[in-house]
TIVO-317487 format. One record per residue (C-alpha): residue number from 1; chain; x, y, z. Coordinates in steps of 0.25 Angstrom, whole numbers, plus 5000, padded with zeros to 4 digits. Each point is the difference from the previous one (the first is absolute). Layout:
# TIVO-317487
 pos unit   c1   c2   c3
 NUM    A    X    Y    Z
...
# end
This chain:
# TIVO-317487
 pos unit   c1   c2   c3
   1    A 5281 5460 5568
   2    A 4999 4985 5001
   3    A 5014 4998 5007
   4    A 4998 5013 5009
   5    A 4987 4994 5005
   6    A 5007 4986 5002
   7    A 5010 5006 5008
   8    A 4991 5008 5008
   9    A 4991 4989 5003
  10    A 5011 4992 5006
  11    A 5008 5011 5008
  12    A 4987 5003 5006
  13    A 4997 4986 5003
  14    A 5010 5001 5011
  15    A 4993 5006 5010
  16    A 4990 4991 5009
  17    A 4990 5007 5010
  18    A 5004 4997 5013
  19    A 4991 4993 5012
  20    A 5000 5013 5007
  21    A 4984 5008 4999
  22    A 5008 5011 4995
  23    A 5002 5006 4985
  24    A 5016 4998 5004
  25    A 5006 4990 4991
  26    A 5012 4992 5005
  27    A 5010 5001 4988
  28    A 5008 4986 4998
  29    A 5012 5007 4992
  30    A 5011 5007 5002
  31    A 5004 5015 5001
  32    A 5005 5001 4986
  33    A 4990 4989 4993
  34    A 4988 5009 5007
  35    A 5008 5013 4994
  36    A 5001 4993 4987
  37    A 4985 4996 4999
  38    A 4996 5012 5004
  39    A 5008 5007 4989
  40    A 4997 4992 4990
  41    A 4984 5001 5005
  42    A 5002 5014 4999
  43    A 5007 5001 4986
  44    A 4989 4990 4993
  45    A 4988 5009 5005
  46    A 5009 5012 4995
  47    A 5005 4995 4986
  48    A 4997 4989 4992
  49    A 5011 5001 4990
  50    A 5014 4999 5011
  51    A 5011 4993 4997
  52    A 5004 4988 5008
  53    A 5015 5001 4995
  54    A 5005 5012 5007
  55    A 4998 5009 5010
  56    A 4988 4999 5012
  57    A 4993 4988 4994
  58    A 5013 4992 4997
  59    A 5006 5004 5014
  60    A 4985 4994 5007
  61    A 5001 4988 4993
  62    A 5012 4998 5003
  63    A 4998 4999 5014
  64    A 4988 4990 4997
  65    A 5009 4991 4993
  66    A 5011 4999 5010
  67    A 4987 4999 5012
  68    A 5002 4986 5007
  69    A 4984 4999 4999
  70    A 4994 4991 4989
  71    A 4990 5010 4994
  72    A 5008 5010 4999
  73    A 5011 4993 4992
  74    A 4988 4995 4993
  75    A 4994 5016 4996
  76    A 5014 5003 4996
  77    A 5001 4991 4990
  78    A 4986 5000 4995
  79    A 5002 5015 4999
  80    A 5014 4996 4992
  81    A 4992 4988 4991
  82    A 4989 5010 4995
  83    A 5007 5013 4999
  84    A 5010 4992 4990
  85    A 4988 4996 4993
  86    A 4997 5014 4995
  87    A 5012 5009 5002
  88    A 5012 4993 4995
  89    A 5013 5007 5000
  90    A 5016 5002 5001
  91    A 5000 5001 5016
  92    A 5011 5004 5011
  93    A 5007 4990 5008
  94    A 4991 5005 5011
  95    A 4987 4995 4994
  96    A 5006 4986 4997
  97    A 5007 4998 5013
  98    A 4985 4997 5008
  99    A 4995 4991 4990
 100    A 5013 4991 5002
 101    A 4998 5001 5014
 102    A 4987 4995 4998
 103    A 5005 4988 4991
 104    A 5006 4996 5012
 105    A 4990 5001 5009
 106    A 4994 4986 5009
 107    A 4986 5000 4994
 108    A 4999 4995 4985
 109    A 4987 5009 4997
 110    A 5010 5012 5002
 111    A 5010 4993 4993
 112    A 4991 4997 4988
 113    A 4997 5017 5000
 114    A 5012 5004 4999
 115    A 5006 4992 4989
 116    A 4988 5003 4992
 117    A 5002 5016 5002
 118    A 5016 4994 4997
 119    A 4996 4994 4986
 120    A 4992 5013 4996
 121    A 5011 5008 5004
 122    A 5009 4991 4993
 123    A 4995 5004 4986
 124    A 5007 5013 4999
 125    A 5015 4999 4996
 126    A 5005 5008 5011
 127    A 4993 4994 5012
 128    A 5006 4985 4994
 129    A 5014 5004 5004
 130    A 4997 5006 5011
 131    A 4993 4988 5005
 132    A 5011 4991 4997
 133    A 5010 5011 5006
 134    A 4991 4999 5014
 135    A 5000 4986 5000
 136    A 4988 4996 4998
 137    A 5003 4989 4990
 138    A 5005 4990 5010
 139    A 4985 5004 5008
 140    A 4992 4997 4988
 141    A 5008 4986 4996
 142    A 4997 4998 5016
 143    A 4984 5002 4998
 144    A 5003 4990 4987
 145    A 5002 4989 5011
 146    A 4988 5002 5005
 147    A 4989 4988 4998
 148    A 4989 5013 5002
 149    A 4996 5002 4985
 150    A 4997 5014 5001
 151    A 5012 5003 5005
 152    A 5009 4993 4989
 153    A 4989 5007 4989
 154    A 5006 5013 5006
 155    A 5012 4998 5000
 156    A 5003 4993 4988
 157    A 4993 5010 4993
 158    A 5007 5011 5006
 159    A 5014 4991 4997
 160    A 4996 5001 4985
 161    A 4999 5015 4999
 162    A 5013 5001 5007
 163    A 5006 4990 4990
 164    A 4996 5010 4989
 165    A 5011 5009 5002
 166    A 5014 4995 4994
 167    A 5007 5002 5012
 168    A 4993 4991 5009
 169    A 4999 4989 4993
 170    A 5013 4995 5005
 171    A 4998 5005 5013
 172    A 4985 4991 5003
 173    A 5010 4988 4991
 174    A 5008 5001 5014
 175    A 4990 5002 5010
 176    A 4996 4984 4999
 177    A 4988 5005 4993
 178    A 5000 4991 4987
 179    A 4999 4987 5006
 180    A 4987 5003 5007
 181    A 4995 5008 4988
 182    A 5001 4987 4991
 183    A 4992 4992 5012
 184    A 4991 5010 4999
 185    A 4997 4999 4987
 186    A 4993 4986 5004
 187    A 4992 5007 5008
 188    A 4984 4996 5001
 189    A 4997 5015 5003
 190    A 4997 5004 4985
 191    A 5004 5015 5006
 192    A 5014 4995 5005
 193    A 5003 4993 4989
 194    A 4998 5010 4990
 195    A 5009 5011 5009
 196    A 5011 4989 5002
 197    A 4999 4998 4984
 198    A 5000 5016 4999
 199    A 5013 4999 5008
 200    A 5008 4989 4992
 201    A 4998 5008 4987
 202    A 5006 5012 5004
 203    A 5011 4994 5006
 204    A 5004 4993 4987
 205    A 5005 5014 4994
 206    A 5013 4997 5004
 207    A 5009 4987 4995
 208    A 5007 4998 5013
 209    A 4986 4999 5005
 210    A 4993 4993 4992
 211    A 5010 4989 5001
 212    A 4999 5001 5016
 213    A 4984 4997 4996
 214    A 5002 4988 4993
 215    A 5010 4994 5013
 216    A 4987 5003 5010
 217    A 4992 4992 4991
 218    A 4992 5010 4992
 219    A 4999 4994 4987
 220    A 4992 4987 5005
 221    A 4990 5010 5007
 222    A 4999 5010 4988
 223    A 4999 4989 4990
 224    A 4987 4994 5008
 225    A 4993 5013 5003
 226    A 4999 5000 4984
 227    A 4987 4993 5005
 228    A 4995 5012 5010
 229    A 4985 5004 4997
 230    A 5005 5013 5005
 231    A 5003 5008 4987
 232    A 5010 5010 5007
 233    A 5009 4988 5006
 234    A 4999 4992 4986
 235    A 5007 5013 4992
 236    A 5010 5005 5013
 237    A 5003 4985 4998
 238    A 5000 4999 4985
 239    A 5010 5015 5000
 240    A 5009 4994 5011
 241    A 5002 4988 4993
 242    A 5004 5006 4987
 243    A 5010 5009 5009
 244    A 5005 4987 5005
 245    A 5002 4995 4984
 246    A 5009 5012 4997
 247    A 5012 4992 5007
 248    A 5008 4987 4992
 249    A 4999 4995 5016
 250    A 4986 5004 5002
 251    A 4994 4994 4988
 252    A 5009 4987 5003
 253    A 4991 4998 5014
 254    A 4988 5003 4991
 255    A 5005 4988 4991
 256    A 4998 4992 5011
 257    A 4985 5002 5000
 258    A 4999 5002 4986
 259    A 4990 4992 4994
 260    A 4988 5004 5011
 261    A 5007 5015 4999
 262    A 4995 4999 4985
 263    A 4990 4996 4997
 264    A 4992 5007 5012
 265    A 5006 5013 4993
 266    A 4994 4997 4988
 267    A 4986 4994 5006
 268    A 5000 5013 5007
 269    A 5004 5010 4988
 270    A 4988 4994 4993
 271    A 4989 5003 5011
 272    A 5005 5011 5009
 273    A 4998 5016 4999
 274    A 5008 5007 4989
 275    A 5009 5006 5011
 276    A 5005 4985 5004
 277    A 5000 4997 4986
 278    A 5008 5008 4997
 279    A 5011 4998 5012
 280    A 4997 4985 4997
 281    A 5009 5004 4985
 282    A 5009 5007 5006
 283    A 5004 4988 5011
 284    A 5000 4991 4988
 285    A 5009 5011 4994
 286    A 5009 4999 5011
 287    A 5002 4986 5000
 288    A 5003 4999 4986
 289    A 5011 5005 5004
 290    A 5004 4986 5001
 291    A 5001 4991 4989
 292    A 4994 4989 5008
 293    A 4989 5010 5002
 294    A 4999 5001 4986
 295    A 4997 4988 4996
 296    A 4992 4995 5011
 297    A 4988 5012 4998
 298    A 5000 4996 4986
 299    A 4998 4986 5002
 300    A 4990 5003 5012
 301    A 4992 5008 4986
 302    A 5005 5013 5006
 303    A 4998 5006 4984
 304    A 4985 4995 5001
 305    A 4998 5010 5012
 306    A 5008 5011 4996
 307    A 4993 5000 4985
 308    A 4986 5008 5008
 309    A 5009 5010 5007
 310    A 5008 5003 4988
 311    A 4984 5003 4993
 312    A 4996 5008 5011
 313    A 4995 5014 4999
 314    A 5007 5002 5014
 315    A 5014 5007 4996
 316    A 5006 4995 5014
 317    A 4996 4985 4997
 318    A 5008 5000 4986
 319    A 5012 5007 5005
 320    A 5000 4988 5010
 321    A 4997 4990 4990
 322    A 5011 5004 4991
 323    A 5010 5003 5010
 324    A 4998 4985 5002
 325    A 5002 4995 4985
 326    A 5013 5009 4999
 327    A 5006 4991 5010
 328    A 4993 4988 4998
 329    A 5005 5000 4985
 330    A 5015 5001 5004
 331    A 4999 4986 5002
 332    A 5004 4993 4985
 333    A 4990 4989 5001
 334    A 4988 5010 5004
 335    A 4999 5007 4986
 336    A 4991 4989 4994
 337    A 4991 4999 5010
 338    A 4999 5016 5002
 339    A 4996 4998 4984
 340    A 4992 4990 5001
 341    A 4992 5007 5012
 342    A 4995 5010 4988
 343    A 5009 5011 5007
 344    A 5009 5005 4990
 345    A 4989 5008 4993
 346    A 4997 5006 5014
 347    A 5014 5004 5003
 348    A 4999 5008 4985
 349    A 4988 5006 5002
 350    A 5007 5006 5014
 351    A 5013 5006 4991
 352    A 4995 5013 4995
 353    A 4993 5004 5013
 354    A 5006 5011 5003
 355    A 4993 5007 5011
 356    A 5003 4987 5005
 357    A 5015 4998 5002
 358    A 5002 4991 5011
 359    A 4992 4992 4993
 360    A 5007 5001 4986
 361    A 5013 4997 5006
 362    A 4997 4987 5005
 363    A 4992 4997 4987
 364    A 5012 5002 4993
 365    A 5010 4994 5009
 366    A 4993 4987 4999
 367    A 4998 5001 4986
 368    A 5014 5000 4999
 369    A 5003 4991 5010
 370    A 4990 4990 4991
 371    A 5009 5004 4989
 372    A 5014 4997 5005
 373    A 4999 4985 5000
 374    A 5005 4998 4984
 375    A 4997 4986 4997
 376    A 4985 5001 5001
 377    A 4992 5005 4989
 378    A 4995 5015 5001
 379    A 4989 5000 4989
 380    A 4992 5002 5011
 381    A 5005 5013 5005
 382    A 4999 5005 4985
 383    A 4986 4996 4998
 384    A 4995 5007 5015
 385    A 5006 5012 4994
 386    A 5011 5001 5006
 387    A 5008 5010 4990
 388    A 4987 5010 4998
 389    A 4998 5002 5016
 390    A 5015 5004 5002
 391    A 5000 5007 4989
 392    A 4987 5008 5005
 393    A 5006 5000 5013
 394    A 5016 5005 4995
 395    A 4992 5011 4991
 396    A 4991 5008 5011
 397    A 5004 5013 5005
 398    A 4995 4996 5015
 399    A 5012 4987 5002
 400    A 5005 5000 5012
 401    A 5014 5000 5001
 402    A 5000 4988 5008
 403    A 4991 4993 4990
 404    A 5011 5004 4988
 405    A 5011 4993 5008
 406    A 4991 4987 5001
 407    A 4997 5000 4987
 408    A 5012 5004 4995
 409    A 5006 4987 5009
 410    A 4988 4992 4992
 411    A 5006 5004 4988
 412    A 5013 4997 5001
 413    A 4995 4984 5003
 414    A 4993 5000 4987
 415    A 5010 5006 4995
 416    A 5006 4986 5002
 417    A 4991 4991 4997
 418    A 5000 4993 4988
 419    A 4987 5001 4996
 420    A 4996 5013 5005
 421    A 5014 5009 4997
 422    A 4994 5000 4985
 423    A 4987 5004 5003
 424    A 5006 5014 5007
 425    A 5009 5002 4987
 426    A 4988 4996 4990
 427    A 4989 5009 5008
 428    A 5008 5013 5000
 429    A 5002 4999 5016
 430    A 5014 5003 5000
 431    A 4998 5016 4997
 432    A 4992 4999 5014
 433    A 5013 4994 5006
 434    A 5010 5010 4995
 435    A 4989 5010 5006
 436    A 5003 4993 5012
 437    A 5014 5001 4999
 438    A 5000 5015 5004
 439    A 4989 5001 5009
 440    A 5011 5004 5012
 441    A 4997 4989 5010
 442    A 5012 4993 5000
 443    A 4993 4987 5004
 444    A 4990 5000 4988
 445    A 5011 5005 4990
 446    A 5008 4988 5005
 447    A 4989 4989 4996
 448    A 5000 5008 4985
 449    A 5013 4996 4999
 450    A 4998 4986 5005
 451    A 4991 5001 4989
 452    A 5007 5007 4987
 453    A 5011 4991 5004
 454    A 4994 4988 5000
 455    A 4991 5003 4986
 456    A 5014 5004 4994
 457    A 5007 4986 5006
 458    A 4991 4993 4994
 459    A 5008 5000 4986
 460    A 4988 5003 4992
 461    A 5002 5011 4989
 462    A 4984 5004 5002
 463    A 5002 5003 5012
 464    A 5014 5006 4999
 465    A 4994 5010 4989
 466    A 4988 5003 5008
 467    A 5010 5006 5011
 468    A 5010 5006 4991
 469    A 4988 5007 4994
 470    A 4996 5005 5013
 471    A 5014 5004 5003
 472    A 5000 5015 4993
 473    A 4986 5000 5006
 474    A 5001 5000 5017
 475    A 5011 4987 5000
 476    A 5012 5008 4998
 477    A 4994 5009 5009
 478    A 4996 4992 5012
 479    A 5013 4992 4999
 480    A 5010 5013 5000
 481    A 4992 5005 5013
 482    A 5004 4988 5007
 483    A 5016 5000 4995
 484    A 5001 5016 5001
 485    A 4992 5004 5013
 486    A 5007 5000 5012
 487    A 4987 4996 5008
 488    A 5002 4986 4992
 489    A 5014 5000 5006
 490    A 4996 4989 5010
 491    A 4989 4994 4994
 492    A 4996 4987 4993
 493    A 4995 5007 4989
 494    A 5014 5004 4994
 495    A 5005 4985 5001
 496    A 4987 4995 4993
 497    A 5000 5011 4988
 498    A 5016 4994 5000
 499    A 4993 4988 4998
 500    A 4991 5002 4990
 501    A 5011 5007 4991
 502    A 5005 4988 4999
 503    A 4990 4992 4997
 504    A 4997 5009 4989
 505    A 5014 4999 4996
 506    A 4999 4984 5001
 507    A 4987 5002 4989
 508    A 5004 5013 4991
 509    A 5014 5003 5002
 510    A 5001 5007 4988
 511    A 4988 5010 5003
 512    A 5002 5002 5012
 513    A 5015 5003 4998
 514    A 4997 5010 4991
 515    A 4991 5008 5010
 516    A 5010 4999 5011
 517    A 5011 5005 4992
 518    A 4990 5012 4996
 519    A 4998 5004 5013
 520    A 5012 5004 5009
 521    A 4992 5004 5013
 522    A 4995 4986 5001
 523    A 5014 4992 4997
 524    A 5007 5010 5008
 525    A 4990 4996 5010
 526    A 5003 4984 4998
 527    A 5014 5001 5000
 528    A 5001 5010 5012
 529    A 4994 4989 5010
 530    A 5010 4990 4992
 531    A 5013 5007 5006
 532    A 4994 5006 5013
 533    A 4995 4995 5013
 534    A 4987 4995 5000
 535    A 4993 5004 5014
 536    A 4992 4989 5009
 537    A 4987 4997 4995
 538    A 4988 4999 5007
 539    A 4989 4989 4998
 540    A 4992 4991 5008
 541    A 5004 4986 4994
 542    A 5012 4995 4992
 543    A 5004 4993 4991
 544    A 5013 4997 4991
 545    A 5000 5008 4987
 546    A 5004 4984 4993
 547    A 4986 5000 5004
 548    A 4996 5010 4990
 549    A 4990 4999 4993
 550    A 4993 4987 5005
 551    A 5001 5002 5013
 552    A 4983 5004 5001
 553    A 5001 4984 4994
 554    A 4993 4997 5017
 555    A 4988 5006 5004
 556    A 4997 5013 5001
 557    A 5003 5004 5015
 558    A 4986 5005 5006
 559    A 4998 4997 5014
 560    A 4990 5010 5007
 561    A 4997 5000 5015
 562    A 4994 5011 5009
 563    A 4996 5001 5015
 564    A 4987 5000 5002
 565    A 4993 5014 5009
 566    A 5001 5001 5014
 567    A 4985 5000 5006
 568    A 5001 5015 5003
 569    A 5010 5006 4993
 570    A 5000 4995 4985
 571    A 5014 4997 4995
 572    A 5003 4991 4989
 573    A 5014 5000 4995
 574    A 5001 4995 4986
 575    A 5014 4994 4997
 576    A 5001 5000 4984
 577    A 5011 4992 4996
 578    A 5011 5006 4988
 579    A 5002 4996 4988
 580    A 5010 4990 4994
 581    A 5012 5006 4998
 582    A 5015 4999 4998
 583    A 5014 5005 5007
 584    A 5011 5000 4991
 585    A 5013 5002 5003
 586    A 5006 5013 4998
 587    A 5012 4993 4992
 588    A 4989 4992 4991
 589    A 4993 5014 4997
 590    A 5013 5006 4997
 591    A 5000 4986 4991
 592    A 4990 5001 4993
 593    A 5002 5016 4997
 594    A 5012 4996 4993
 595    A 4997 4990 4993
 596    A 4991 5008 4993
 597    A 5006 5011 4998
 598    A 5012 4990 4993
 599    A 4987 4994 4991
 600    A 4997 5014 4995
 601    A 5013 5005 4998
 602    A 5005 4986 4994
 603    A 4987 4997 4989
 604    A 5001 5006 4987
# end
């Protein structure tokens, strides 16, 4: 046992011979440090496989590490340093408190031990609390102070496994531990600097934190270590910059140091590993966030470095890549240079992929977000094809329902486009809608409506006939559902199928008429929510229902951000953003229920 013999070694260097002739030695220790070397003499030559945390050992080790006399502190804590190394686990109080009286201590050697036994104890969970219970945070942001570089290694590095755990973060934001942290990002000590670096990222998992970091000063540090040789600090740097970008105020200070922020992103994206690749995309993801992002990655040939990454064989480097472009294309002015780039038939080709679908929906969601801008011309989008990779995408068994949601949303802007609303109609597309339309995600069914409603608006009788043919085949059906099931009661799919009635009213009043007054349930239905009261409805955005149907005239919303993993414990929490809705008014529901119910009842 490396660490036994370590210990044993130094315990027994204790005892000097003494000037006498005799075989006496003259002990330079107390009562109970002799006691304690001698027991754990005793227990080494007895058992190599003790445990230091409880019992005998822990009590004898105890009394080393409270001993006034240097190299006993100092065999206490190289016994706590190397034992740590190899038996790492949830210990008692008891265990901690000499290791934090040892970070106390006079002599920086023993200092230096026990914060490294401190940092190996501080990657299990339960000890991290406990640690910060005991107050040993305020110690460690002491030894930070240090100018000795072993002893800011250790306790940096022990600071970033206790900055792991959720509910400590906030706790090291008070101690005063950030500002020293961002200084010691500078450090020349490639060691330092990467545990300093370790330690910004997992403390920017919280937005009240992460907007303390950008007070001390961490952006300026964190944007310069992009040129760290180290590999490890350039992607802790990387991640805790793209946490940073989740924040409207946090990507505001990366404004400020915009133009040397992106384009070493993109030089390094180019050269790096496929692990800083890939992080690389989703920091350029993060600050697409931002219109002024937006642009300025495109014009610094952003496309031009994303084109490789969305080739690669690599999954994790073309989820990245198009996480990227769904963002980036939210911006109006990006769509022809995302064309022009050669990444529409890319994106197409990514549609279908159904064991893929992550990576689908933000395929899909660019697409659509490429589509939403009406006055450019979509020939383009036709000839990558666009109508044969949703339709293989819309007609596999293994969809997702989250992929049926974003491409119902995607259909429900081509749906308004003037030159891709006929293609839908022409191509036999809208049976896969009205399939749609009764999938039982309320979200997806919604978007079908959007759709239906918006192909029936449109006044044209081919589309018009299209739907009424469809109605007596899943139409009717999936319309009813919505109006009868009290599921629907508060959703924004009853509104939108109230909406689509009318349109078709608006285009074939006669036909439609006829079908309404053939089928009581679903009349009833319509002029039941005309006279009663119409329950809150839940959505995440609104809108006025004057609005309808050209409210998806703007760009599709869809910004993405995530947090970026933690060093030890990995952690991304993805925010997906909804999609664009409405929130009528009960009174306007009960409106337009009426009104046409009064159509149906007043055409001949």
């Amino acid at each position: 046992m490396g660490a036994g013999a370590s210990v044993l070694s130094c315990c027994r260097g204790e005892f000097e011979e003494s000037d006498n002739t005799g075989s006496e030695y003259q002990p330079l220790l107390g009562d109970r440090e002799r006691q304690a070397v001698a027991a754990l003499v005793k227990l080494f030559e007895n058992d190599t496989r003790i445990s230091f945390y409880d019992g005998e050992p822990l009590r004898a080790l105890t009394v080393l590490a409270r001993s006034d006399v240097h190299h006993l502190q100092l065999s206490a804590a190289t016994a706590f340093s190397e034992i740590s190394e190899y038996d790492v686990r949830a210990v008692p109080q008891e265990a901690l408190a000499p290791v934090l009286y040892l970070l106390q201590s006079a002599y920086a050697d023993v200092q230096q031990g026990a914060a490294s036994a401190l940092g190996n104890l501080a990657s299990v969970s339960a000890n991290k609390r406990l640690i910060v219970e005991m107050g040993g945070l305020e110690l460690l942001v002491r030894q930070m102070l240090s100018p000795n570089t072993e002893a800011q290694i250790n306790s940096v590095g022990c600071i970033t496994n206790l900055a792991a755990d959720e509910e400590n973060k906030l706790a090291i934001a008070r101690s005063g531990a950030l500002i020293p942290l961002v200084r010691l990002g500078r450090s020349r000590d490639l060691r330092v600097q990467r545990n300093a670096t370790g330690a910004l990222l997992n403390m920017t998992h919280q937005a009240e934190l992460r907007e303390k970091l950008v007070a001390a000063g961490a952006v300026a540090v964190l944007v310069d270590l992009l040129h760290a040789k180290d590999e490890d600090t350039l992607y802790y740097a990387i991640t805790a910059l793209s946490n940073i970008a989740v924040d409207s105020d946090g990507r505001d200070a990366l404004w400020s140091a915009q133009a040397k922020l992106v384009t070493e992103l993109l030089q390094i994206m180019q050269v790096h590993k496929i692990k800083v690749q890939a992080q690389v995309a989703l920091t350029l993801r993060n600050l697409a966030s931002d219109a002024r992002f937006q642009r300025a990655i495109v014009q610094s040939n952003g496309l031009d470095a994303l084109l490789p990454l969305l080739q690669s064989s690599y999954t994790a480097l073309v989820v990245a890549a198009a996480a990227c472009l769904r963002n980036l294309s939210i911006h109006a002015d990006n769509e022809d240079p995302i064309i022009c780039a050669g990444l529409l038939p890319e994106l197409m080709d990514l549609v279908p992929q159904a064991d893929q679908p992550e990576l689908q929906c933000h395929a899909i969601a660019t697409i659509r977000n490429l589509a939403a801008n009406n006055g450019s011309d979509k020939q383009a989008f036709i000839d990558a094809g666009l109508f044969d990779r949703f339709r293989m995408a819309l007609e596999s068994t293994d969809a997702q329902p989250q992929v049926l949601c974003e491409l119902a949303a995607a259909f429900s802007v081509f749906a308004l486009n003037d030159q891709l609303w006929r293609p839908v109609v022409e191509l036999g597309m809208c049976h896969l809608l009205v399939r749609l339309l009764r999938c039982g995600h309320t979200d997806t069914e919604y978007n079908a409506c959007l759709a239906i409603g918006s192909l029936a608006g449109k006044g044209h009788p081919e589309a018009a006939e299209e739907l009424m043919r469809l109605w007596p085949r899943g139409l009717r059906e999936g319309l009813a559902r919505a109006l009868t099931l009290p599921e629907y009661a508060s959703s924004n799919v009853r509104p939108a199928v109230l909406w689509v009635l009318m349109a078709l009213l608006n285009s074939r009043r006669a036909a439609v008429c006829k079908v309404l007054r053939a089928d009581s349930q679903m009349l009833d239905a319509i002029e039941s929510i005309g006279v009663s009261h119409v329950p809150s409805l839940s959505t995440s955005t609104s809108a006025s229902w004057s609005l309808l149907p050209s409210f998806f005239a703007t760009k599709g919303k869809s910004d993405e951000m995530a947090t970026s993993p933690v060093i030890a414990d990995c952690k991304t929490d993805v925010d997906d953003d909804g999609i664009c809705g409405f929130a009528p008014e009960a009174q306007r529901m009960r409106s337009l229920a009426a009104q046409i119910v009064a159509l149906v009842q007043d055409t001949d």
